[in-house]
VOBA-590470 format. One record per residue (C-alpha): x, y, z; residue in three letters. Coordinates in steps of 0.2 Angstrom, whole numbers, plus 5000, padded with zeros to 4 digits. Example, Ala and Ser with C-alpha at 12.3 -4.5 7.8 and 13.67 -1.06 7.14 Angstrom:
REM residues 2
5062;4978;5039;ala;
5068;4995;5036;ser;
REM end
This chain:
REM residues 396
5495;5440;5623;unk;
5512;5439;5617;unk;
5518;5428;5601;unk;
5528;5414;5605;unk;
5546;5412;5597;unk;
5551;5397;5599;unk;
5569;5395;5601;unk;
5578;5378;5595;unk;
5596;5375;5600;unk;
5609;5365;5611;unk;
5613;5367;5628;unk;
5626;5370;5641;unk;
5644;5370;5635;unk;
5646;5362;5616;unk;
5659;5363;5602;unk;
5651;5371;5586;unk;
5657;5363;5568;unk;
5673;5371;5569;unk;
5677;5364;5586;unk;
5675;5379;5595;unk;
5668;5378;5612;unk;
5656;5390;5618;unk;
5640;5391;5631;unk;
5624;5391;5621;unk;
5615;5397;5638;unk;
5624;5411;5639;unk;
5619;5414;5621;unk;
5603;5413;5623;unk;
5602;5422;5638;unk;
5611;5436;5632;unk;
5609;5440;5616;unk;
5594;5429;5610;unk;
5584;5431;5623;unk;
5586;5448;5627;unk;
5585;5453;5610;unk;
5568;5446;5609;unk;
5563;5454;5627;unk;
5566;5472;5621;unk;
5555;5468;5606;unk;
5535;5472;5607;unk;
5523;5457;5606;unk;
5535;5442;5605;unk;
5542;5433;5621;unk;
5557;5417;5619;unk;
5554;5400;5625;unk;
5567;5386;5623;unk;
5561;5368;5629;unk;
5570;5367;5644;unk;
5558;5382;5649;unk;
5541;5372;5642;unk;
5533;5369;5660;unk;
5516;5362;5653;unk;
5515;5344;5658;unk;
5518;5329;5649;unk;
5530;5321;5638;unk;
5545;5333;5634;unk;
5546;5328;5617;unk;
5526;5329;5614;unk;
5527;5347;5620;unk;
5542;5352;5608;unk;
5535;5346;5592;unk;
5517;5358;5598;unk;
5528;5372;5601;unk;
5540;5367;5584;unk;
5523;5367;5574;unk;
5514;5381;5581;unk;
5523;5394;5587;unk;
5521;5410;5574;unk;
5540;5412;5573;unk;
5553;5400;5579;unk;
5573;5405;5581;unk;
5587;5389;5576;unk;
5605;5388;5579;unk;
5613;5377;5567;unk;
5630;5382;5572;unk;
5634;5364;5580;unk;
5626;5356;5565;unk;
5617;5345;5579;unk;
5607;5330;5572;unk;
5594;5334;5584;unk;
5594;5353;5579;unk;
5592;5350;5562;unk;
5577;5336;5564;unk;
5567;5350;5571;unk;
5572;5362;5559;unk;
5565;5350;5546;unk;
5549;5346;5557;unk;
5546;5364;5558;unk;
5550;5367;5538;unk;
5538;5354;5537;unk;
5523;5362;5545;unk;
5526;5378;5546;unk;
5529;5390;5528;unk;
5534;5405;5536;unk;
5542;5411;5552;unk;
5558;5403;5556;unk;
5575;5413;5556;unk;
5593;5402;5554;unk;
5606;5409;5564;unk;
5624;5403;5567;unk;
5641;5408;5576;unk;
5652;5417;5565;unk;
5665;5404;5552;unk;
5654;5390;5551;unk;
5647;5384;5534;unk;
5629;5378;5531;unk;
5627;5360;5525;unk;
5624;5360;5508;unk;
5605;5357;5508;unk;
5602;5374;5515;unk;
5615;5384;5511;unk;
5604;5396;5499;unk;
5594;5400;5514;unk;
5597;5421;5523;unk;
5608;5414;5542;unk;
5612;5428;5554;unk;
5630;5427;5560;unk;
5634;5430;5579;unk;
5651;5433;5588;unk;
5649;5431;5607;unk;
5668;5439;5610;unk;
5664;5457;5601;unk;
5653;5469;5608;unk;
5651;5478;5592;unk;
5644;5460;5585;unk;
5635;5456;5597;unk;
5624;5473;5597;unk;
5623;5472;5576;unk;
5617;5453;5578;unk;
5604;5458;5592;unk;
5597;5471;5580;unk;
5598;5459;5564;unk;
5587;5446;5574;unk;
5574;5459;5578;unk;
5574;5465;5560;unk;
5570;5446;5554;unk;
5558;5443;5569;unk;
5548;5461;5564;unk;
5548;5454;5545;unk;
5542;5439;5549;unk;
5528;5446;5559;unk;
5525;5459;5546;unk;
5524;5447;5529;unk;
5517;5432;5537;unk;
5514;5425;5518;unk;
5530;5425;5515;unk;
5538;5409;5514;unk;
5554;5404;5520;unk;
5551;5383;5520;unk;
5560;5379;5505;unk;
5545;5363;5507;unk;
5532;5377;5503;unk;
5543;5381;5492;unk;
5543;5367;5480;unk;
5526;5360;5484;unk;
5516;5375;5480;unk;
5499;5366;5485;unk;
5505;5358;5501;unk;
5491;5362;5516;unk;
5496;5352;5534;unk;
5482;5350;5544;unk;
5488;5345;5561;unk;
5483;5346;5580;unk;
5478;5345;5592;unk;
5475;5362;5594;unk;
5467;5373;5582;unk;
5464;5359;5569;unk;
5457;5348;5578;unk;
5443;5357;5587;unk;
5426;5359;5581;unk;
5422;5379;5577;unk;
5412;5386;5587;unk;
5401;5400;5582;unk;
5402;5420;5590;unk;
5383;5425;5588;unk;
5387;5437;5602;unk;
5392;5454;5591;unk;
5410;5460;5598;unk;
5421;5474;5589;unk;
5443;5471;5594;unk;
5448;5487;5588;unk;
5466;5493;5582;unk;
5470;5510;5577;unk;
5483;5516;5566;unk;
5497;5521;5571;unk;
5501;5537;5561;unk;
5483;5540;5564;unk;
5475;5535;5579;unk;
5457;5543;5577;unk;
5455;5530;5562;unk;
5455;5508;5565;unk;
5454;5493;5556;unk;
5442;5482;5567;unk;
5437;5463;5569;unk;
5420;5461;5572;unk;
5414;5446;5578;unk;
5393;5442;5576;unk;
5379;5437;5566;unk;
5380;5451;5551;unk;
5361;5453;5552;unk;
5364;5459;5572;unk;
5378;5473;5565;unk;
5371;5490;5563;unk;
5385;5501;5563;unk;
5394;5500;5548;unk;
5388;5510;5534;unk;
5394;5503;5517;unk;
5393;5482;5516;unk;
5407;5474;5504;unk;
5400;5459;5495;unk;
5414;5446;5488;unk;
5404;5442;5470;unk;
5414;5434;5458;unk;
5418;5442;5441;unk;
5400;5437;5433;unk;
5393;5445;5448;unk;
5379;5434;5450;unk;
5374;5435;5469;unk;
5372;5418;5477;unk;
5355;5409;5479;unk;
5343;5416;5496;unk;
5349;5402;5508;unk;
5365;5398;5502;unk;
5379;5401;5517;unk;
5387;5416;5510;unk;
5388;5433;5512;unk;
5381;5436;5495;unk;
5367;5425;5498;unk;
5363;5433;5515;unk;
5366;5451;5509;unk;
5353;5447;5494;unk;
5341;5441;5506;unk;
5341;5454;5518;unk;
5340;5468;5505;unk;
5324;5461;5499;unk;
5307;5467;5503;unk;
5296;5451;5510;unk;
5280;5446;5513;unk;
5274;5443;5532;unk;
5279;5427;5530;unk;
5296;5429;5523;unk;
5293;5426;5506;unk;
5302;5438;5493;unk;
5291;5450;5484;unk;
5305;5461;5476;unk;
5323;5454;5474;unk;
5328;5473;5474;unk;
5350;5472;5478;unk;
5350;5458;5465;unk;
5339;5468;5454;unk;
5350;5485;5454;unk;
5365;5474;5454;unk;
5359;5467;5435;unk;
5354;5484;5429;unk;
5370;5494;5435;unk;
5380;5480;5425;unk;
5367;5485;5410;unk;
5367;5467;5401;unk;
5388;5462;5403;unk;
5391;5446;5406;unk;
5408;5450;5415;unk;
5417;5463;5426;unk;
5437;5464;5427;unk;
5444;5458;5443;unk;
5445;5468;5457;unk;
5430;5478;5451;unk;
5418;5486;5463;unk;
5398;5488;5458;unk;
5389;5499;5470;unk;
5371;5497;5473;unk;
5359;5504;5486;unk;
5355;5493;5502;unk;
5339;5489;5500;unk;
5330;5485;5516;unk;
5345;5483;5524;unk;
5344;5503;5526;unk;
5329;5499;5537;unk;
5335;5485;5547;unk;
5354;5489;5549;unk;
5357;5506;5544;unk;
5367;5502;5529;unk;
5368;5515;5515;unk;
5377;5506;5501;unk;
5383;5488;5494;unk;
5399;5487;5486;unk;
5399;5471;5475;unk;
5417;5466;5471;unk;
5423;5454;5459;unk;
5435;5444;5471;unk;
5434;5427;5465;unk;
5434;5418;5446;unk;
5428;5402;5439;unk;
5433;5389;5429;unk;
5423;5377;5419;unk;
5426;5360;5429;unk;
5436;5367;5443;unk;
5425;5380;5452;unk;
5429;5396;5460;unk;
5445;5402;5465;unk;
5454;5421;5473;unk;
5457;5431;5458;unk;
5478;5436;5459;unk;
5479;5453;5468;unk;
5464;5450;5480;unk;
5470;5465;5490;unk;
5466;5476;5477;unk;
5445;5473;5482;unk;
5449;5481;5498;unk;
5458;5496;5489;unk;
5445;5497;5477;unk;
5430;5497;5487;unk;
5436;5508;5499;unk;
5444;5520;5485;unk;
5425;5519;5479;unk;
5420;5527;5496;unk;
5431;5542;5493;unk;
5425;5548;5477;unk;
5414;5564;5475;unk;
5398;5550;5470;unk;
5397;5545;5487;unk;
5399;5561;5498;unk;
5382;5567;5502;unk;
5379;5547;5510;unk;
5392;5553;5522;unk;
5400;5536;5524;unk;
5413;5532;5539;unk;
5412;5515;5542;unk;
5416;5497;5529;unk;
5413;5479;5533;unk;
5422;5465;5525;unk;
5421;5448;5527;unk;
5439;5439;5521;unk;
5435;5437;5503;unk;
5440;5423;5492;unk;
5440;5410;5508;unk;
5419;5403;5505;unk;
5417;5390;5491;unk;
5434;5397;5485;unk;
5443;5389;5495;unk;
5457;5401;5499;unk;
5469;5401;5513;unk;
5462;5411;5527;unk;
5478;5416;5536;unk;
5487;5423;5519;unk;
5470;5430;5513;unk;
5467;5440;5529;unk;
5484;5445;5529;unk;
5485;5452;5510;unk;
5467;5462;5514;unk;
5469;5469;5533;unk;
5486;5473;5527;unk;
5477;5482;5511;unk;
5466;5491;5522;unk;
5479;5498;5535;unk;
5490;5504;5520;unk;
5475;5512;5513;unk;
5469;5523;5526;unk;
5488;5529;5530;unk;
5491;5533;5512;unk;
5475;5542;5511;unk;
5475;5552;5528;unk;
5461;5560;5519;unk;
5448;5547;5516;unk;
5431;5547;5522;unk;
5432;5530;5530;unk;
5435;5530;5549;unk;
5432;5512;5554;unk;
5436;5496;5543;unk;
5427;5481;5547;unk;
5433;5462;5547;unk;
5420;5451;5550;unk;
5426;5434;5562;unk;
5412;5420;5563;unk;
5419;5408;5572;unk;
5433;5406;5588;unk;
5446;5400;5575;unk;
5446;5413;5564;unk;
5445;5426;5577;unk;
5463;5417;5584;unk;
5471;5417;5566;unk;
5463;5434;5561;unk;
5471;5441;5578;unk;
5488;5433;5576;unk;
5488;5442;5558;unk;
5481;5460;5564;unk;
5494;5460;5578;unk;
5507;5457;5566;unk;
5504;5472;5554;unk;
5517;5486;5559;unk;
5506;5502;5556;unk;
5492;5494;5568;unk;
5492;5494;5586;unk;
5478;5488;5599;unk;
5468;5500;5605;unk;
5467;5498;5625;unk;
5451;5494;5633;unk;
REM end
């Protein structure tokens, strides 16, 4: 399903700050809209299009707040134009390109901020402004951490929780196990995946990547986390389920030989335990993702992405040849108890991933798993794998 662009601006015939009177329609027929037409993935709406019922204004301020990239004319320095602009700066960090007709100046508020000039009465213009709007758009996609709110800017910490969409609806769980594969590009025989699914029904992927923080001490049996459940599920238990032999948690302690602490980013292998039995896994890559403070809890280590690179990096080296590993599962590490954000997260490790694999045409790893557990974080793990350049959906 394409992305939305949202496109706010005036309509019909209106004078821009310089008095200049021009026919918004046509330029968003002609140069906006078209622009965004030749491009793949992405399809304009402006709100005299919206046809969903309902209050007008109700549905603008939806599309405003939740379209992944939105389009604003400020050539008229329209009041209206420029409340939405700050209602979409508001809830939205990334996404939004300024464009303007060619002379006019931005107010002084936003003057710092990258505008794309247009000339509707040069053909030369017009085809280099096209191009410059589908160059923004492509980055935007590419680089959805990238912030271009000056909001999100300043206020560092700010996190909008709105509706009534996404927010607003209770998760709902995917116990049914379901791969949505895309391949690379450059190399097509070779994919980054979401897999959706209970991890204890997945049985295809032969390395499982545990998000430990850098004391790597695996989480208790029945906490909810992927530590916790790996440790469990690499144990051997009694008929009743009790634990006889701790054994992941064991070779986890011994490979670290009495050190309190890894370095961020680090990867400890261990073997899988049971789970070579039960889900035909033949290593665990413990990677030091997260870090703790005294009083404030767990939080992403800087450079998460470099987990992904390392783990699979750690799959390529001459140790782990004669397992003959293809396949890696991740879950989006640093989101559990520390509390990171899942959209910048999943974009900084599928991102990692993709770049790994085309860097290193040679590596073992065919097929990199991310894990989606519920309907909301398969929508926001899609909307940031289908923004990646170097992937591309692999038809059905």
């Amino acid at each position: 399903m394409p992305q939305t662009c949202f496109v706010i601006m005036p309509f019909g015939v209106k004078e821009d700050a310089g008095g200049r009177a021009f026919s918004f329609d046509d330029l968003y027929e002609f140069l906006i809209k078209d622009a965004i037409a030749q491009m793949d993935g992405i399809q304009a709406l402006r709100c005299d299009e919206i046809s969903e019922a309902g209050w007008i204004h109700s549905n603008m301020i939806t599309h405003i707040a939740e379209a992944p990239l939105a389009v604003v004319d400020i050539s008229t320095q329209n009041p209206n134009v420029f409340y939405e602009l700050g209602v979409r700066h508001a809830l939205k960090p990334s996404g939004t390109v300024l464009i303007r007709r060619e002379g006019t100046e931005s107010p002084f508020n936003i003057e710092g901020f990258n505008c794309i000039d247009y000339d509707l009465g040069d053909s030369d213009k017009r085809r280099a402004f096209q191009r410059r709007l589908q160059a923004f758009l492509n980055n935007a996609r590419s680089q959805p951490a990238h912030r271009d709110s000056l909001v999100y800017d300043v206020l560092t910490d700010l996190r909008v929780e709105r509706g009534p969409s996404i927010c607003e609806r209770k998760p709902r769980f995917l116990w049914d196990t379901h791969i949505y594969p895309y391949r690379l590009v450059a190399q097509p025989e070779k994919a980054v995946c979401l897999v959706a699914g209970d991890w204890r029904d997945i049985k295809h992927c032969d390395v499982w990547v545990n998000s430990e923080n850098t004391n790597m001490q695996m989480a208790r049996f029945y906490e909810r986390s992927v530590s916790g459940l790996i440790r469990y599920l690499g144990a051997t238990k009694s008929i009743t389920g009790e634990i006889e032999q701790d054994t992941v948690a064991q070779e986890l302690a011994a490979a670290l030989g009495g050190a309190g602490r890894v370095e961020k980013a680090a990867v400890v292998p261990t073997g899988p335990g049971l789970l070579a039995q039960t889900n035909n896994v033949k290593a665990v890559f413990h990677v030091a993702s997260v870090e703790g403070e005294l009083g404030f809890g767990y939080r992403p280590i800087a450079g998460i992405e470099r987990c992904v690179r390392n783990a699979l990096h750690m799959a390529d080296t001459a140790r782990f040849r004669p397992l003959q590993l293809q396949s890696m599962l991740f879950a989006i590490m640093g989101t559990g108890t520390a509390g990171g954000d899942l959209a910048d997260l999943a974009a900084r490790q599928v991102g990692a991933a993709a770049d790994y694999l085309e860097l290193n045409p040679d590596s073992v790893i065919q097929r990199v798993y991310f894990s989606v557990f519920t309907d909301i974080m398969l929508e926001t793990l899609t909307t940031v794998i289908e923004a990646i350049p170097n992937l591309e959906r692999m038809p059905p």
